[in-house]
N, C-alpha and C positions, 0 to 999 in steps of 0.2 A: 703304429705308423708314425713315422719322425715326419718332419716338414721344413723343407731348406728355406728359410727365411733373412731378411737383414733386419736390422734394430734401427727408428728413429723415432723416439719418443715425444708423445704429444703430452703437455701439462694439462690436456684439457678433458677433463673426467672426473666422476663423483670418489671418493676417497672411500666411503663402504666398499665393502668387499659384497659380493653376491653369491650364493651358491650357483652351482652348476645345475641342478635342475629348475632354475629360473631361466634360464635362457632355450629360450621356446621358436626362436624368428631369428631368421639372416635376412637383412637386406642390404640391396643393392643399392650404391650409385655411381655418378661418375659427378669428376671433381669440378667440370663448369669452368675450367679456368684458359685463358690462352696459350700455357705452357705448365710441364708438369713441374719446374722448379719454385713455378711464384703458387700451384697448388699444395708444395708439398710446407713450402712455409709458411701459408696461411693454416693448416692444419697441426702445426709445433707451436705457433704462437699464441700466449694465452690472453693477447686482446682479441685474438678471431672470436672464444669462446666453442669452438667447431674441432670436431675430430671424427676419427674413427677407428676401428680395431685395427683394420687392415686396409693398406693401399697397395694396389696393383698398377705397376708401371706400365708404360710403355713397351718396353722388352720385357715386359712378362714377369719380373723380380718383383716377388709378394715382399710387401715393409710391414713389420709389428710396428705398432702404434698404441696402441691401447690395449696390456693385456685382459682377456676373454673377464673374468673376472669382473672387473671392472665397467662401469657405466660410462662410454664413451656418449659423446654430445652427436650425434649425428642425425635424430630422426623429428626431432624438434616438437611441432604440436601435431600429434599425429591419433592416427584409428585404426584400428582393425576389429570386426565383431566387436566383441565388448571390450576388449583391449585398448588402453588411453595410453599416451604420453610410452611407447615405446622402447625406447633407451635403456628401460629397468629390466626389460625382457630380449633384448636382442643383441645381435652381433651385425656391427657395420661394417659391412667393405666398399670402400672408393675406388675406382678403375679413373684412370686419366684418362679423361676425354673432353673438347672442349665445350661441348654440349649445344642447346641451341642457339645459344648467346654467340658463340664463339667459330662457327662453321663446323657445327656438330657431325663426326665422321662413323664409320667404322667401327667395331671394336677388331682391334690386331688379334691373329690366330697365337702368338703369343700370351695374348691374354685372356685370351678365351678358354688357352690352356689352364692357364693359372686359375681362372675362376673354375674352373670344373674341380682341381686339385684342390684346393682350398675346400670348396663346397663339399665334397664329400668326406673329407678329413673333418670337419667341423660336425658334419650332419652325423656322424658314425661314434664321435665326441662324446656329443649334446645329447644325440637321440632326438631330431629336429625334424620334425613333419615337414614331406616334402609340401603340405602346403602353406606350411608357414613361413615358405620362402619366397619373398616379392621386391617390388622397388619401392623408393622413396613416393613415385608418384602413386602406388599404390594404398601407401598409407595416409598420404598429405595430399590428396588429388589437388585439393583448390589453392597449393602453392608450388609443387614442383613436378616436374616433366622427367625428372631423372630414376634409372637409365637411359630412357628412353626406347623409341620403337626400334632402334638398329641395334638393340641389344638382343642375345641369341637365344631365349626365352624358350621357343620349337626346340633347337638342339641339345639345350640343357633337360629341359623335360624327357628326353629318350635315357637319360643317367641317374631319374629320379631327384633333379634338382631343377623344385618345383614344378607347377603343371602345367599341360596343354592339352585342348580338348581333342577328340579325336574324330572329328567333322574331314571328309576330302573337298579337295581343294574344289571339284567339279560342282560339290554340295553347296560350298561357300557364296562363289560366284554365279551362280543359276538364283539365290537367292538375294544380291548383293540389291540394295536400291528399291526394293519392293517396300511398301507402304506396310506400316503396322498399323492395329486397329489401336483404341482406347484402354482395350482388357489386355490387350498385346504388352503397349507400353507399362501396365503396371505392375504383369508378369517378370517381365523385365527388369524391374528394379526389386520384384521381391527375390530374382533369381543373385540380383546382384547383394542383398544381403545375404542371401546360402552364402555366397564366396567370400562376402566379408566385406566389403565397398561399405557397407550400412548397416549401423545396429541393427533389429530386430524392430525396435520403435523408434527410429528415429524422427527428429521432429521435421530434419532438413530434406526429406522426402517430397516434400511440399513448395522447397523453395528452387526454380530454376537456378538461379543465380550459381547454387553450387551441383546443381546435378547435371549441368554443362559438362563441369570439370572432371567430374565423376565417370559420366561417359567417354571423355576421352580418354581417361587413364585405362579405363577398360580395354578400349580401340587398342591405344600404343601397348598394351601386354598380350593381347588377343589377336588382335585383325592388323598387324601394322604397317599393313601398306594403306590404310585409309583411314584418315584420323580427323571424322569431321562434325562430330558432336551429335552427328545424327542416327538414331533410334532407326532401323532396317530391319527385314527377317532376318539375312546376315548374322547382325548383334544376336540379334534372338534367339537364334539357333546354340549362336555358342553360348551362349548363358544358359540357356538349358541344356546344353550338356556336361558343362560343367557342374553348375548346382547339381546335375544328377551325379556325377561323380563326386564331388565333394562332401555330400549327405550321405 
């Protein structure tokens, strides 16, 4: 499988080379910027220190950036299960979009195309678990919101690029705002380490401050029409449906 691509090279990357069965994770962002010209040169210039393998335009034309190979800068201090500091394991793609800074929109059916074309030419590649495909705020809850919740999460999950739980929508909403109990809430977060939100022992289990952020990164990939830090049967439901499908 070939892949029509264009070349604009980022300096910004580790110079070791990586094997191909190190790269485990795709993630997702979008570039956060007001327009895709002043994203695309923060991501070539090597004062940003920031890049990533792949960006996806506006019209849909995928740009190499950082070949696969190579450890591209994009995923910062980040987590997943036991997995630290990301970048040495994964493949980043950027989509333009101005995010929440900037009058965060849409993602274009052009790009949405491109992301499914990529994602599975990558995943077929790699041999990449679809569940080890997520977003930025997925790994960094308590710094970044990117993709975000208008990213098409549901539709990509129907082509195997990554998950979505399999709750109806009448299911959702019948429980939506209902009170959880104490055993509730902490089912809840052991359900969010099954999925990877939190080591196994983590210590930050205990500190609100970042299991705020944590919940809502859940929300925006999960539930995202409602993103409001708060713990429902709702949340609950799809977190045990997941952990059940992800174990």
């Amino acid at each position: 499988m070939s892949m029509d691509t264009i070349l604009n090279y980022s300096p910004n990357f580790n110079i070791k080379k990586r094997k191909s069965n190190q790269i485990k994770f795709i993630i997702f962002h979008y570039t956060g910027m007001k327009n895709e010209s002043e994203a695309i040169e923060r991501l070539t210039s090597i004062k940003s220190k920031v890049s990533s393998h792949y960006l996806i335009k506006y019209n849909g034309e995928i740009v190499v950036m950082v070949p696969d190979l190579y450890e591209a800068w994009h995923a910062g201090i980040s987590s997943w299960k036991n997995f630290k500091s990301l970048n040495k394991c994964s493949i980043g793609i950027e989509i333009s979009n101005p995010g929440h800074n900037f009058n965060y929109k849409k993602f274009s059916k052009k790009q949405i195309q491109s992301i499914k074309y990529l994602s599975k030419f990558l995943i077929r590649k790699y041999k990449i678990n679809k569940k080890n495909i997520l977003g930025h705020s997925d790994i960094a809850p308590d710094r970044k919101k990117d993709p975000g919740e208008k990213f098409p999460w549901e539709y990509l999950a129907k082509f195997k690029i990554g998950n979505w739980h399999s709750l109806s929508q009448k299911t959702l909403f019948k429980n939506r705002g209902k009170k959880i109990t104490l055993i509730d809430k902490k089912n809840f977060f052991i359900n969010l380490s099954k999925i990877g939100y939190l080591s196994k022992n983590s210590k930050r289990i205990r500190k609100d401050k970042f299991l705020n952020p944590i919940i809502c990164a859940f929300q925006r990939r999960f539930r995202q029409d409602l993103i409001n830090s708060k713990i429902d049967q709702e949340c609950l439901l799809i977190s045990q449906n997941l952990a059940k499908k992800l174990n």
